[in-house]
C-alpha positions as CSV (number, residue, x, y, z in Angstrom):
1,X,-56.7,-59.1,-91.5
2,X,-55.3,-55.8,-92.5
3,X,-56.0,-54.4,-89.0
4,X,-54.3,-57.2,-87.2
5,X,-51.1,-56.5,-89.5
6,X,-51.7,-52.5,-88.7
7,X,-51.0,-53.8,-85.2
8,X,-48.1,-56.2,-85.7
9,X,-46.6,-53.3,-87.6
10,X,-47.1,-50.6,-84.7
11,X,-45.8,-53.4,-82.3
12,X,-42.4,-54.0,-84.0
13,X,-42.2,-50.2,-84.3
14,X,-42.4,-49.4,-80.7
15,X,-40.1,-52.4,-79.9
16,X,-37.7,-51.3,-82.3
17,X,-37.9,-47.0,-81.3
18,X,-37.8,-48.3,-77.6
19,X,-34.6,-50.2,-78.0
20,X,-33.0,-47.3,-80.0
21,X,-33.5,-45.4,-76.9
22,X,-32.4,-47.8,-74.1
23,X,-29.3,-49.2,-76.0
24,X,-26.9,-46.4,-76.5
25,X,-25.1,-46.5,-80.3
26,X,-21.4,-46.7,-78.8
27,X,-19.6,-48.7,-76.3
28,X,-18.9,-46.8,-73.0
29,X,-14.9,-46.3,-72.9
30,X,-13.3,-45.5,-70.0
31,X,-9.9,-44.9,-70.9
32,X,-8.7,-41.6,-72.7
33,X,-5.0,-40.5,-73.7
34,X,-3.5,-37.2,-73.5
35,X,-0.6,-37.2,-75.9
36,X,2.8,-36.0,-74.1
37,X,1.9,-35.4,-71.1
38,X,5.1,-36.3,-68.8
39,X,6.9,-33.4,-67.0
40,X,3.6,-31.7,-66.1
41,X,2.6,-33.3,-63.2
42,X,3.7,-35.1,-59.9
43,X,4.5,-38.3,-59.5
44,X,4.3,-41.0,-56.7
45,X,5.0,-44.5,-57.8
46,X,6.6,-46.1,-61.1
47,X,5.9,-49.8,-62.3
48,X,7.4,-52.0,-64.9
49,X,4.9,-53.3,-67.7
50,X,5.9,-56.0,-69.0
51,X,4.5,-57.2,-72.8
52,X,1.9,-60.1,-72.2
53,X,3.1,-60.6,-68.4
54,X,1.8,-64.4,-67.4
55,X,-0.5,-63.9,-64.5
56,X,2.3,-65.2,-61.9
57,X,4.2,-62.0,-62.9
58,X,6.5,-60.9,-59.7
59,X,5.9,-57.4,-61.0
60,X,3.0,-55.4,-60.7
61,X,1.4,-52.8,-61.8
62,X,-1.8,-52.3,-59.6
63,X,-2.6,-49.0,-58.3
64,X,-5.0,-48.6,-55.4
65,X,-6.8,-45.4,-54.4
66,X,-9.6,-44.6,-52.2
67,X,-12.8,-44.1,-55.0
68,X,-13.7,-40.1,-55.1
69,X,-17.4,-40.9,-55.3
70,X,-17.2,-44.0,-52.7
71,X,-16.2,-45.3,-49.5
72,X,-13.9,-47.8,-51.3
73,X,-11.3,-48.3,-53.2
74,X,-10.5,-48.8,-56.6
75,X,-7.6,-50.2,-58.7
76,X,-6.1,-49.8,-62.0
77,X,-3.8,-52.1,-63.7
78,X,-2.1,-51.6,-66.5
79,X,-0.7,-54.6,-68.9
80,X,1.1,-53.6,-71.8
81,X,-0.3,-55.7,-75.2
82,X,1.1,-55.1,-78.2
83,X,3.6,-52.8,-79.9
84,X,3.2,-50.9,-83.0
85,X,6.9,-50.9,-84.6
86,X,5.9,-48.4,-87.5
87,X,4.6,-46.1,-85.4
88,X,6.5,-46.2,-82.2
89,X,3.5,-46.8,-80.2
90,X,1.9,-49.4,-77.5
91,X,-1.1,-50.8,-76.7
92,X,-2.0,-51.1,-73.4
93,X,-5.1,-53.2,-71.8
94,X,-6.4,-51.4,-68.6
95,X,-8.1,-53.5,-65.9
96,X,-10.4,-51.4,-64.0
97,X,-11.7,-52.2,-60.2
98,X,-14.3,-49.7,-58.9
99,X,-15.3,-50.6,-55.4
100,X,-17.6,-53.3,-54.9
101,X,-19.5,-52.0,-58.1
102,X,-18.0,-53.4,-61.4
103,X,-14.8,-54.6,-63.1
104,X,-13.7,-53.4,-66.5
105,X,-11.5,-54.3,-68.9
106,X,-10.6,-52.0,-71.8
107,X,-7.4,-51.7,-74.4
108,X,-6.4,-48.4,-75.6
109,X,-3.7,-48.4,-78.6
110,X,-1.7,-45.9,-80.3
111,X,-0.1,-44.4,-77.1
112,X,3.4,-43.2,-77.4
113,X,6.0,-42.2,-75.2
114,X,5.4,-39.8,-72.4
115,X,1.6,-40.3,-72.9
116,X,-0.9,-40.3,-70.1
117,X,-3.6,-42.5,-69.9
118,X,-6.9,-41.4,-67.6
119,X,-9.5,-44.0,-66.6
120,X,-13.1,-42.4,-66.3
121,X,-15.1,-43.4,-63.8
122,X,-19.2,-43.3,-62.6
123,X,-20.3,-41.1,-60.3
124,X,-23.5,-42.0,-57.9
125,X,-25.5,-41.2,-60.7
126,X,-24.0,-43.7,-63.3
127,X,-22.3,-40.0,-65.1
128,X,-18.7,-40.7,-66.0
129,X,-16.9,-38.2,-64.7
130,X,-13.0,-37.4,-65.7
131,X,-10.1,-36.6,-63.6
132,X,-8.0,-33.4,-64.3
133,X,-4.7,-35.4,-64.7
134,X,-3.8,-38.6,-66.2
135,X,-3.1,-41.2,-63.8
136,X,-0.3,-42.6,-65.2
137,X,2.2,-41.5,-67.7
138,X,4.0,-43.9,-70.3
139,X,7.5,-42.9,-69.1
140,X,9.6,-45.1,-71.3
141,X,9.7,-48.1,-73.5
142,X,12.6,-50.0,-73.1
143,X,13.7,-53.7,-75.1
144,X,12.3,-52.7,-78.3
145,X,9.0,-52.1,-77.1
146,X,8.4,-55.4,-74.7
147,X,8.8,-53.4,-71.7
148,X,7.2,-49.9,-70.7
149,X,8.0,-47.8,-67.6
150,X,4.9,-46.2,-66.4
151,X,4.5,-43.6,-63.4
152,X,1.5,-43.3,-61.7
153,X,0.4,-39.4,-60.6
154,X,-0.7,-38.5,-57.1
155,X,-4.4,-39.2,-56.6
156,X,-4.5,-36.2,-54.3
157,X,-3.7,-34.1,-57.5
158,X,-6.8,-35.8,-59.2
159,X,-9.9,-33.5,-59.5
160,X,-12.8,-35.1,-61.3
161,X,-15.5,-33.3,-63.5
162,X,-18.2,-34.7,-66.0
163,X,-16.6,-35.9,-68.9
């Protein structure tokens, strides 16, 4: 009896130790702000966020590039959310498109004005891997907050290292 609980005990130990070490302990973001950031960098497009834009929105904010670690492209677009009127600040959520590999969906908050927002993506190896500049920059926020001016940098600027 006592060695058949011996075992149950080992069991539920390994299961437990071997899911500590396969599930990692925080979520994987992909999005990172670098506070005031505008003026630093070129820029080669601008787009209009609008707050909660209905999906038959005439304007868009979709940014395609050709993938650094791919032959693809991925896209990124940016929906503003929510607004903050305390602290001046927006909430954006980010759609991600990487190739033919996955599609996220992430929200960053607390970005201000003349923020930039940079989407990490995975390498061949699964590592994310950061790119030198934002790739876009909250330029302005216009109608009390319900719409936000973003300009996207050049991807050609864009050099990407292990983040």
């Amino acid at each position: 009896m006592s060695l058949a609980l011996l075992l149950i005990f080992l069991a539920a130990s390994l299961f437990i130790i071997r899911q500590r070490i396969t599930v990692p302990n925080s979520p994987i973001n992909h999005l990172t702000r670098t506070p005031y950031s505008a003026y630093k960098y070129n820029l080669c497009s601008e787009a209009f966020a609008f707050s909660h834009p209905a999906p038959d929105n005439p304007f868009k904010t979709d940014f395609t590039f050709q993938d650094p670690f791919r032959k693809a492209n991925d896209t990124i677009i940016p929906l503003l959310w929510d607004q903050n009127w305390s602290e001046k600040t927006v909430s954006f959520q980010v759609k991600i498109i990487v190739g033919q590999l996955d599609t996220f969906t992430e929200s960053i908050s607390h970005v201000s004005v003349l923020d930039g927002i940079s989407i990490m993506l995975p390498d061949l190896h699964g590592q994310l891997q950061r790119p030198s500049i934002p790739q876009f920059i909250v330029s302005s926020l216009e109608r009390d907050g319900t719409v936000a001016i973003i300009d996207f940098t050049c991807a050609e600027q864009w050099k990407w290292v292990t983040a």
